[in-house]
N, C-alpha and C positions, 0 to 999 in steps of 0.2 A: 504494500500500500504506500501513496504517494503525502506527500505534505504537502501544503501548497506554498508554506517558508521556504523550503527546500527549492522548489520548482523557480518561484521569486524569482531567490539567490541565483540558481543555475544560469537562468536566462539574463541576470543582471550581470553576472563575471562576465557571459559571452559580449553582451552590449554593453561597454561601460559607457555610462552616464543615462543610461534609460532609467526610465519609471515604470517599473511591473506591478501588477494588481494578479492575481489569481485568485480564481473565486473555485470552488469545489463546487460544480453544479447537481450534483443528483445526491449527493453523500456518502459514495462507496468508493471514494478517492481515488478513481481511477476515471472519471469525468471533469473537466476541465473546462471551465474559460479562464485565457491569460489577455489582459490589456496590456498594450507594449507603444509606451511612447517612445521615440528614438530619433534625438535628430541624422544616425544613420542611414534609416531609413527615406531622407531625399533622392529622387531621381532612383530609386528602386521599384519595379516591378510590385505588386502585391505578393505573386509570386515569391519574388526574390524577398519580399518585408518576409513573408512566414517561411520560410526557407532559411532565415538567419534565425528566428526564435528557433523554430524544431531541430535545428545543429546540435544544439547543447543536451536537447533530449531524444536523442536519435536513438539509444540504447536500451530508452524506457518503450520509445513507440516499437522499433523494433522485436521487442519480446512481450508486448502486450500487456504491461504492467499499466503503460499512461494507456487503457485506451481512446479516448477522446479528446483532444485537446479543441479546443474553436478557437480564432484567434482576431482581434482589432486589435492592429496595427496602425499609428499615426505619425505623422512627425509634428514637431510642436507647436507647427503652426496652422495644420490640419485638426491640429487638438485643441487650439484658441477656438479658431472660425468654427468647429464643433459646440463649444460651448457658450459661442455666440461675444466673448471677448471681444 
């Protein structure tokens, strides 16, 4: 079973300077939303945005421990004009 501090952390070392949110969506820890602000994430693909979060847990999806993750992806001015900033 997954933590969702753990998960945070993983995806924060991979991006540093991002803001991660992981929420446990069903309660059986192995369902996931992660929010991932990143100003990395410019001039990337959507693709590419959730292709840099799922790196760091490739090991988890891979052996079906994470199985679901859903993922928003923003950069931080896509996260402003979101919030109406």
């Amino acid at each position: 079973m997954l933590d969702t501090k753990d998960l945070e952390r993983r995806i924060a070392e991979a991006l540093p300077g991002a803001e991660v949110e992981v929420v446990d969506t069903t309660g059986t820890r192995d369902h996931f939303l992660a929010t991932v602000i990143f100003e990395g994430f410019v001039g990337k693909s959507l693709v590419e945005q959730h292709q840099m979060v799922y790196a760091p847990l490739r090991a988890d999806l891979d052996s079906g421990v994470l199985h679901a993750l859903a993922l928003k992806t923003f950069t931080p001015d896509e996260w402003k004009k979101r919030a109406g900033a």
